[in-house]
N, C-alpha and C positions, 0 to 999 in steps of 0.2 A: 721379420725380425724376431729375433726370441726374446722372451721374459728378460733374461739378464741384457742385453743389450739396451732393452727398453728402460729398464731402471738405471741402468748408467747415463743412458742419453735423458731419460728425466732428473738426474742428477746433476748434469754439465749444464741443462738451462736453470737450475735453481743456483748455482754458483755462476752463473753468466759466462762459462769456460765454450769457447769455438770448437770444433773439430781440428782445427790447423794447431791451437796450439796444446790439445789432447795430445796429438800426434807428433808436435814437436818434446814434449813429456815423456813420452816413452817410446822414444825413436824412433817414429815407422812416418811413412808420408801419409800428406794430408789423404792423397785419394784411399788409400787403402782403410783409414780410419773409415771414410764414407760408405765405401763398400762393405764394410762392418753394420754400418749403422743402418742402411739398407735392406741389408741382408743379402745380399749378393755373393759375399764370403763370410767366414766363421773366423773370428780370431780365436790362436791358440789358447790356451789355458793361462800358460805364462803372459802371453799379453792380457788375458782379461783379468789375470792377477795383479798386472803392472796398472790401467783404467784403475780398479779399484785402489789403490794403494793412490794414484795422483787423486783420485775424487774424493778420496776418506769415507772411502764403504766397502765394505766387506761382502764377499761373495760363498756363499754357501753352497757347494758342488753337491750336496746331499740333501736341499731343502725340497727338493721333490719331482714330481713329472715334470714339469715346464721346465727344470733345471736341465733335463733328458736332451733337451732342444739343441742347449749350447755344446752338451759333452759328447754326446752321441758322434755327431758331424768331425768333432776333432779328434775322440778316437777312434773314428774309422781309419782319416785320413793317416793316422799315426800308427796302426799296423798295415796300413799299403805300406807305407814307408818302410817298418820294419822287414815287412816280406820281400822287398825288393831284395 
């Protein structure tokens, strides 16, 4: 799991927020939040904008290496995309 997933999901049990209802927040199914949280999959930017925005914490894409963790994987996936 990366840094920023870590401090969201330490964020969701200081507000006693589920994973189901994370996920009913900002659209997406419960599993795929878990996979998230796991680390199994990387949510996009946009999702980890929307997490922040229902938790009331702000995520700083420029606060340093460990940041690398979450961006890296999603802009990989996001120039395959483009190059297809």
């Amino acid at each position: 799991m990366t840094e920023t997933m870590v401090q969201l999901k330490k964020r969701m049990e200081e507000i006693g927020m589920s994973q189901k209802q994370l996920a009913d927040e900002i659209n997406v199914s419960y599993v795929t939040v878990s996979r998230w949280m796991n680390g199994t999959r990387h949510p996009t930017i946009e999702n980890v904008e929307k997490m922040a925005d229902v938790l009331g914490v702000t995520i700083d894409i420029n606060a340093g290496e460990k940041e690398k963790e979450v961006i890296c994987p999603i802009i990989d996936r996001l120039m395959k995309n483009m190059l297809k």
